[in-house]
C-alpha positions in Angstrom: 122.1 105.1 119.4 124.9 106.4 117.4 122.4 108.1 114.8 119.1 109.9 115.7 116.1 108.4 113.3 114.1 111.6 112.1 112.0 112.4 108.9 113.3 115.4 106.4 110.7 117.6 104.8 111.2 117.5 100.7 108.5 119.1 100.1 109.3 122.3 97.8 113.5 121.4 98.9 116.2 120.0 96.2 118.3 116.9 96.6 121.5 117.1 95.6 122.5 113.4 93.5 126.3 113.7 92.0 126.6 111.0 89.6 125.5 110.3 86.6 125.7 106.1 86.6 123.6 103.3 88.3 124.6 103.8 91.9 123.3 107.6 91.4 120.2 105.9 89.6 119.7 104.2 92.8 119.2 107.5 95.0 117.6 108.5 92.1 114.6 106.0 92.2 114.3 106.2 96.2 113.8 110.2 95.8 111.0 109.8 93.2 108.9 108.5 96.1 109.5 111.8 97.5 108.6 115.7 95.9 111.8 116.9 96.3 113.1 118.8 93.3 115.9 116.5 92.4 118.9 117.6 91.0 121.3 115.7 89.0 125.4 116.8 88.9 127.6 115.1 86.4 129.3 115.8 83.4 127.3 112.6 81.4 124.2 111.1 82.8 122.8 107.1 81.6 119.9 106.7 79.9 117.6 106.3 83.1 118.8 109.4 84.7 118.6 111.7 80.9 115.0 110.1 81.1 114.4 112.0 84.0 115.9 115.1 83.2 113.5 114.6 79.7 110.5 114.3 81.5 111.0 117.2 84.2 111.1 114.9 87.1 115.2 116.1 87.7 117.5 119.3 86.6 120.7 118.1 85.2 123.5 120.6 86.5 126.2 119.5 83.8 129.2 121.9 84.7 131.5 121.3 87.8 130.0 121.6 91.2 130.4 124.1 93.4 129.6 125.0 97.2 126.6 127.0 96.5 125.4 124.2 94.4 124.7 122.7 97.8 123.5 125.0 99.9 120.2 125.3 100.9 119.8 121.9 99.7 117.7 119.3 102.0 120.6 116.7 101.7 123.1 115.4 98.9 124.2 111.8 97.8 127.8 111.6 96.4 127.7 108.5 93.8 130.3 109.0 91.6 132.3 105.6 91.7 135.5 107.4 92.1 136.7 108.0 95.8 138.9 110.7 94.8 135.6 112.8 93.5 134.0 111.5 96.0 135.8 112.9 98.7 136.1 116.0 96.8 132.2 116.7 96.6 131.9 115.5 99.9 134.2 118.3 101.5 132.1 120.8 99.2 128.8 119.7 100.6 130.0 120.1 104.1 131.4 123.7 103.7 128.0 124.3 102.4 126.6 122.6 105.7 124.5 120.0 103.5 123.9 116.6 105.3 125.7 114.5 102.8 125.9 110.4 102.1 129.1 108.9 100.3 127.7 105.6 98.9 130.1 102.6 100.3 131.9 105.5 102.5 130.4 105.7 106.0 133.0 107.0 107.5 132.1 110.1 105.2 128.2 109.4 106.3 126.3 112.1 108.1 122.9 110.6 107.1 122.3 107.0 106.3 119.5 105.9 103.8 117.6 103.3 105.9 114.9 100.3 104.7 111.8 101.6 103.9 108.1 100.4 104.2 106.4 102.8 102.3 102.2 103.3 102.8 103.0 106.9 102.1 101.7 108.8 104.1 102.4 106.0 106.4 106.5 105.5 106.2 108.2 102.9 108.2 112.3 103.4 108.2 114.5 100.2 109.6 118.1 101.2 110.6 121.0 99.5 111.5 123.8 102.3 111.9 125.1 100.6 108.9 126.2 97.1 110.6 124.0 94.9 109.4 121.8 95.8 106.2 120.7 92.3 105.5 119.1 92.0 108.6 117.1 95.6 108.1 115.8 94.2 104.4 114.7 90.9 106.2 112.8 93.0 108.9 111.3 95.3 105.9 110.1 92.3 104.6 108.9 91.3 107.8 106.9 94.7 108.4 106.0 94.5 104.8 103.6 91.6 105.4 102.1 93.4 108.6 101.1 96.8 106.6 97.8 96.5 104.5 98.7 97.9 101.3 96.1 100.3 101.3 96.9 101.6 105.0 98.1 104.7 103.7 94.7 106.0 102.2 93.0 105.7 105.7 95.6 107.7 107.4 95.4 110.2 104.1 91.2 110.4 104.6 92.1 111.2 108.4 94.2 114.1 107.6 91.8 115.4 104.9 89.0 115.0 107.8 90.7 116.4 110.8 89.2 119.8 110.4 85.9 118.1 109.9 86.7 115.9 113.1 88.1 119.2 115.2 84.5 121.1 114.7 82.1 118.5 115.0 83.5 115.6 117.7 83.6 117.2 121.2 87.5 117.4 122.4 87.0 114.7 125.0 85.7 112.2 122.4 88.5 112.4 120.0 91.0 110.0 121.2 88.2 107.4 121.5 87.4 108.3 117.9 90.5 108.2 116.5 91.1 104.6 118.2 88.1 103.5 116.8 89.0 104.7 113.3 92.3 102.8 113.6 91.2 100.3 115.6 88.0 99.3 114.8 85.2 99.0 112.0 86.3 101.7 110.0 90.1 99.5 109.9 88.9 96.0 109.1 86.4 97.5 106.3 89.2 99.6 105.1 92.0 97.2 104.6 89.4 94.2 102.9 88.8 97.0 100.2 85.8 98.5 100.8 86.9 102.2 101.4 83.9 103.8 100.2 82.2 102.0 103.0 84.6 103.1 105.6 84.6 106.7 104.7 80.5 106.4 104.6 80.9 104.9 108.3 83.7 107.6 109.5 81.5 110.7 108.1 78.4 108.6 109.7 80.0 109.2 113.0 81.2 112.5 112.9 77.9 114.1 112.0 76.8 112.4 115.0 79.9 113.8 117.3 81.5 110.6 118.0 82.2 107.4 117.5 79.8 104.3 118.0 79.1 103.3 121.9 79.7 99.8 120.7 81.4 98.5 117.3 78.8 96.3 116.4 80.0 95.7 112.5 81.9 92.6 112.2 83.6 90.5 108.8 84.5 87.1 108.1 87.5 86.4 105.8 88.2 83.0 104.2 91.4 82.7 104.2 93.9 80.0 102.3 96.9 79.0 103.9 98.4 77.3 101.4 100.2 73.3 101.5 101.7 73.9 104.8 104.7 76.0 104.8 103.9 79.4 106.4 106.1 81.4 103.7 103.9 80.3 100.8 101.1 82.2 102.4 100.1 85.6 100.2 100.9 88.9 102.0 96.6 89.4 102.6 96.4 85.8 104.4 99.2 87.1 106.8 97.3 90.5 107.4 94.3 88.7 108.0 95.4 87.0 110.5 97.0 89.6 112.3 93.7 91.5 112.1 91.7 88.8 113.5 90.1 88.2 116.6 89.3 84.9 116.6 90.6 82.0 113.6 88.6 78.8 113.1 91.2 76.7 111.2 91.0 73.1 110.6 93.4 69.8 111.2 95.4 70.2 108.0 96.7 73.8 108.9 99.7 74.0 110.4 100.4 75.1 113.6 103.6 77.7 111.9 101.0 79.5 109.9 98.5 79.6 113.2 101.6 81.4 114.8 101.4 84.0 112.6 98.0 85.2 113.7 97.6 87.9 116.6 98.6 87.0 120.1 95.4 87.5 121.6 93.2 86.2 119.4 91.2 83.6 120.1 92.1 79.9 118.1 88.9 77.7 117.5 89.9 73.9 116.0 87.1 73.1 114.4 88.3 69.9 113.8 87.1 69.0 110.0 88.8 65.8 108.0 88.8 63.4 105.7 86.1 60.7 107.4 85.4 62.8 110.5 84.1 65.7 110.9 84.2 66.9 114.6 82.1 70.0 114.3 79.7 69.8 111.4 79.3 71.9 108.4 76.2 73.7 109.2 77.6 74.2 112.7 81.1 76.3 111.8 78.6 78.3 109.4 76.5 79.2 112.6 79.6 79.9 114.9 81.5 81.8 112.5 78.1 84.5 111.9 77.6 84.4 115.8 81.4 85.3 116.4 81.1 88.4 113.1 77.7 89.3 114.7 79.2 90.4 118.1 81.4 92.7 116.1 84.4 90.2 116.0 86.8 90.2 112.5 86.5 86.4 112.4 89.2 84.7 110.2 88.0 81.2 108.4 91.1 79.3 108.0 91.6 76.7 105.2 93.8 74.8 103.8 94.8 75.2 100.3 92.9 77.8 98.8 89.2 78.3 100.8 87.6 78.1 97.0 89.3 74.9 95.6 87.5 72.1 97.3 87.0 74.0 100.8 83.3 74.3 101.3 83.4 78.0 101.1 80.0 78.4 99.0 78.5 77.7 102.4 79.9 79.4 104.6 79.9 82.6 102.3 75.7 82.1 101.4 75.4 81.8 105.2 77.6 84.9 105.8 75.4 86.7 103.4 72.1 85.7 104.2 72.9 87.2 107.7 74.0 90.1 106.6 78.0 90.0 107.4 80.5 91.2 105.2 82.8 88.2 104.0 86.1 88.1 101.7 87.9 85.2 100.3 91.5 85.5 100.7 93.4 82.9 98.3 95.2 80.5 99.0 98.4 78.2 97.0 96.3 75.2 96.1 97.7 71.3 96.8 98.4 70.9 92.8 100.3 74.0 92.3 102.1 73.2 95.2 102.8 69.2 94.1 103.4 70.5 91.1 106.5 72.9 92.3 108.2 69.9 94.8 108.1 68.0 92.1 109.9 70.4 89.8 108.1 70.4 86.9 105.0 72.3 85.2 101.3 71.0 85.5 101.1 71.7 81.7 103.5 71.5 78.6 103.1 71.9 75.2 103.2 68.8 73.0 102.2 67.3 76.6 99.6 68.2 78.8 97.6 71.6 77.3 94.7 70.9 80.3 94.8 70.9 83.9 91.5 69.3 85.3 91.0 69.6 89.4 88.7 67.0 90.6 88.0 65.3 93.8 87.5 61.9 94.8 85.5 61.9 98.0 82.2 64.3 98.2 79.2 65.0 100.9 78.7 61.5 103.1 75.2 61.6 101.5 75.9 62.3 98.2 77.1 59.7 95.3 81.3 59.3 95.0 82.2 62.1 92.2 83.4 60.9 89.3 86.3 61.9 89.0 87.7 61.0 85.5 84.8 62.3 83.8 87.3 65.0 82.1 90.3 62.7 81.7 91.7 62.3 78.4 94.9 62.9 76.0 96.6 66.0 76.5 95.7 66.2 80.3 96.8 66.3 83.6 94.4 65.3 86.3 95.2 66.5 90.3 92.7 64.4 92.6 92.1 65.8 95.8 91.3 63.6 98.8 91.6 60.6 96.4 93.7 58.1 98.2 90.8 56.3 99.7 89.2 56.0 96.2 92.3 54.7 94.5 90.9 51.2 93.7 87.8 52.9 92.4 89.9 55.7 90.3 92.4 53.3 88.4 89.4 51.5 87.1 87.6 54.5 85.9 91.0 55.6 84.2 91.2 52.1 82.3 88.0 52.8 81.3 88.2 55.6 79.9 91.7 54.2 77.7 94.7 55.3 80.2 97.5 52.9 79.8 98.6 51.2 83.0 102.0 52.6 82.3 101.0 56.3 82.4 102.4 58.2 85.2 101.1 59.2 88.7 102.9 61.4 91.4 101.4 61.1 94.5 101.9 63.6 96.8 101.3 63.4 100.8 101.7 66.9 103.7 103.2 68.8 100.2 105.8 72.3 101.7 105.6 70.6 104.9 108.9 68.7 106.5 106.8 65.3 106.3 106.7 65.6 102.7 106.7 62.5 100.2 107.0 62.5 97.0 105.9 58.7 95.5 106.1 58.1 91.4 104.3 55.5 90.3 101.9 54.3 87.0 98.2 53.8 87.2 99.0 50.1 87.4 100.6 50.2 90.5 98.9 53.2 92.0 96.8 51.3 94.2 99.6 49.0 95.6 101.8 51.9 96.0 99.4 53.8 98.3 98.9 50.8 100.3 102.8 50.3 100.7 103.1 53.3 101.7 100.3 53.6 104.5 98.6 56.5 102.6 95.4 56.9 103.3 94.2 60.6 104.8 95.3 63.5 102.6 96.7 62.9 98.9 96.9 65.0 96.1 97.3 62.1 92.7 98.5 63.7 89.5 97.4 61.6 87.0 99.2 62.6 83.2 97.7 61.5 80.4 100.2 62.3 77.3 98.8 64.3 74.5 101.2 62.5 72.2 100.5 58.9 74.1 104.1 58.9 75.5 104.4 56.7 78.6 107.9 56.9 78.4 108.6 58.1 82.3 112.0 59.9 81.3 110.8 61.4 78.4 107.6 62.7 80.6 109.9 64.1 82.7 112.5 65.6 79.9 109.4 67.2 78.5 108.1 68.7 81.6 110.8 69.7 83.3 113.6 70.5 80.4 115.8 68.2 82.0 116.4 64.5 83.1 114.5 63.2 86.2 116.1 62.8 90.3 116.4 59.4 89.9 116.5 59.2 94.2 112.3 60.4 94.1 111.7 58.2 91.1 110.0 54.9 92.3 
C-alpha cells in the first residue's frame, strides 16, 4: 500500500474547503454527512455554498487565507479551479501541518477522498491510490447492494446497549452474544424492518445474561427476481438472498440471479411450470414452514414479482397460520419489463389510459379465466401464461369488438439473451405463435386504441414519440 486507510474524528474539528464554486460544493456535500464544523474560504461563494453559510451548517471566512487559518484543522480541500491558488493554499496548509487534498492534483495529495458506503455508523471506504476511480464507484455499487439500508441502526442500538450488555451478560458470553446479534435472529428481523421486534428480542436476552442456546426464530421472504436479467433485481431481492440460508426458486429463474445468493446456502428447485408442476403447491408451502421452523431465513424465489400471478397468497396464509414471520420482496413484473424491450410506454394518453394484467391459464381444477373480461377502448391488456390459450383469447377479443388488425407484441424469456420480440395483430396472433414454436412462457400485450387507431406506425409514433425498428416489426 502506498496510502494507509484510517478514519478521521470530525466530531467538534473544522474542515477547511477553499473555494467558493461547484468542485468546493462537492467536498461540501460529502462533509455534511459528517459533524465537522465546516468552514468555507473564498472571496465569493455560489448559491449552494451561501445556503449553507445561511443556514449555519458552514462559516464563510471571506478575507485571504492564512496559515493559522489551518491549523488545528482536521484536514483541508483546496478547490479553487486555479492551479496557481491552488498551489499557493496548498503550501499554506502544509506549513500549518494540515493534511491537505488538491482536487485533480495528486501529486499535491496527502489524503485522498475514497468511495463511500455510508450506513453511518457503519462506513465502508473503497480506495484505489487514485489509479482507477471507476472501478472503486463500480465496487461501491457492488457493496451498496450487500448493506441493508437500515444496517446502521442495529450497530447504533449496540453502542447505546453496550453498557447494558457489559453489566448484565457474563464476560465469557459476550462474543457469542454479539455474533448472535449480528448473526442471527436479532439480524434477519432487523434488516426485513421489524426493529422494534429485534430490540424487544436483544433486551429479551440480556435480562436473561445471554443469548439464546439455540436461534429458533426463523422468516420466509418472497422474493421477485424480475424477467431474467440479474441487474433488474431491486437492492432488497439481492440482500435477501445474501441473507438466506436456503432459496426455493423455480424453473423460470435464472441461474445469474441464483448466483447472487450466499455461497453456502442451500438451493431447492422446486420445479413449478406451466403444465407441470414437479413439487405441488401445498407441498413448497409445507417445506418452506419446516425449513423457517428450524430457525432457517428461507428465501421463496419467484419469477416476476411473487404478488403478480405467483401464488404468494398461499404460501404467505400458510406462513402465517404457523406462526413464521414472512415479507414480500417485489419484484419487476413480465409487462413492465416487455413493455421497456419493446421501447415504448404501457399507457399513452389519447391511446391506452388502462393497463389490465390478466392471465390465461389458472388452477388445473378450476375453469380457464377469462381473460378479456376488462378489455376494451383505451386499453392495454398484458396476458400472462397465455400462449397456450391463444386460439381461445383471439375469439374472446372478437367478441368483445377488437379489430383483427389491432396490435399484439408477444414477448418470450423478456431481459434474458433468448429474448424475442414478435409483432403481430390479433388476426394472426394464433399463427404467429405457432410459427414461432411458442408455447411455455409468453407475456401477449394486447392494445386496444382509445381513438380506434389500428394504424401500427401511428401506434408506435404515439407510444413511443418516434417511428418504429422496422427489423422487430413483423
Amino acid at each position: 500500500m502506498k496510502s494507509f486507510p484510517m478514519f478521521i474524528r470530525t466530531t467538534g474539528r473544522r474542515v477547511i474547503i477553499a473555494g467558493g464554486g461547484e468542485q468546493a460544493a462537492q467536498k461540501a456535500r460529502l462533509l455534511l454527512k459528517t459533524d465537522a464544523r465546516i468552514v468555507l474560504t473564498a472571496p465569493v461563494l455560489d448559491d449552494e455554498l451561501a445556503a449553507l453559510v445561511a443556514s449555519g451548517r458552514a462559516v464563510h471566512h471571506a478575507s485571504g487565507a492564512t496559515m493559522q487559518l489551518f491549523e488545528g484543522a482536521a484536514m483541508a480541500f483546496i478547490a479553487t479551479g486555479c492551479p496557481g491558488w491552488d498551489a499557493s493554499l496548498h503550501a499554506l496548509a502544509q506549513a500549518a501541518r494540515c493534511p491537505v487534498n488538491v482536487v485533480d492534483r495528486p501529486d499535491l495529495c496527502d489524503i485522498t477522498t475514497p468511495s463511500i458506503v455510508d450506513r453511518d455508523p457503519v462506513v465502508v471506504a473503497i480506495g484505489t491510490e487514485g489509479t482507477a476511480p471507476v472501478l472503486g464507484r463500480a465496487l461501491k455499487t457492488q457493496i451498496e447492494t450487500m448493506l441493508p439500508v437500515n444496517l446502521g441502526g442495529l450497530a447504533a442500538l449496540a453502542g447505546l446497549l453496550r453498557a447494558s450488555v457489559a453489566a448484565g451478560v457474563p464476560r465469557a458470553a459476550r462474543r457469542a452474544f454479539w455474533a448472535w446479534v449480528f448473526k442471527g435472529a436479532p439480524r434477519a428481523i432487523w434488516t426485513r424492518g421489524a426493529e422494534r421486534e429485534a430490540a424487544r428480542l436483544i433486551k429479551a436476552a440480556i435480562a436473561v445474561g445471554g443469548a439464546p442456546e439455540a436461534d429458533t426464530v426463523g422468516s420466509i421472504a418472497l422474493v421477485g427476481a424480475g424477467p431474467g436479467a440479474r441487474d433488474l433485481l431491486t437492492l432488497r431481492a439481492v440482500e435477501r438472498l445474501q441473507e438466506a440460508d436456503v432459496i426455493f426458486y423455480d424453473r423460470l429463474v435464472d441461474e445469474e440471479v441464483l448466483e447472487l445468493g450466499r455461497r453456502d446456502a442451500e438451493r431447492v428447485f422446486v420445479g413449478k411450470h406451466v403444465g407441470a408442476h414437479a413439487w405441488p403447491q401445498q407441498r413448497i408451502n409445507a417445506v418452506i414452514v419446516a425449513e423457517a421452523r428450524k430457525g432457517r431465513r428461507v428465501v421463496r424465489l419467484k419469477s416476476g414479482d411473487p404478488g403478480i400471478f405467483g401464488r404468494a397468497g398461499e404460501e404467505i396464509e400458510a406462513a402465517r397460520a404457523a406462526g413464521i414471520a414472512v415479507e414480500i420482496v417485489p419484484g419487476v413484473t413480465a409487462a413492465s419489463a416487455a413493455g421497456a424491450a419493446l421501447g415504448h410506454s404501457l399507457t399513452e394518453r389519447g391511446v391506452s389510459d388502462t393497463l389490465v394484467l390478466a392471465t390465461g391459464t389458472g388452477r388445473d381444477d378450476d375453469p380457464l379465466p377469462d381473460c378479456t373480461r376488462f378489455a376494451g377502448p383505451g386499453t392495454t391488456t398484458a396476458i400472462y401464461m397465455g400462449a397456450r390459450q391463444a386460439p381461445r383469447i383471439c375469439a374472446a377479443l372478437r367478441a368483445r369488438g377488437l379489430d383483427e388488425m389491432a396490435p399484439v407484441e408477444i414477448c418470450v424469456d423478456v431481459s434474458k439473451p433468448t429474448q424475442r420480440l414478435v409483432s403481430t395483430t390479433l388476426s394472426d396472433m394464433a399463427d404467429r405463435l405457432c410459427a414461432e414454436d411458442i408455447r411455455g412462457c409468453a407475456i401477449l400485450l394486447v392494445t386496444w386504441a382509445l381513438r380506434g387507431s389500428t394504424d401500427r406506425a401511428e401506434l408506435d409514433r404515439s407510444m413511443t414519440g418516434h417511428e418504429p425498428d422496422r427489423l422487430r416489426m413483423a
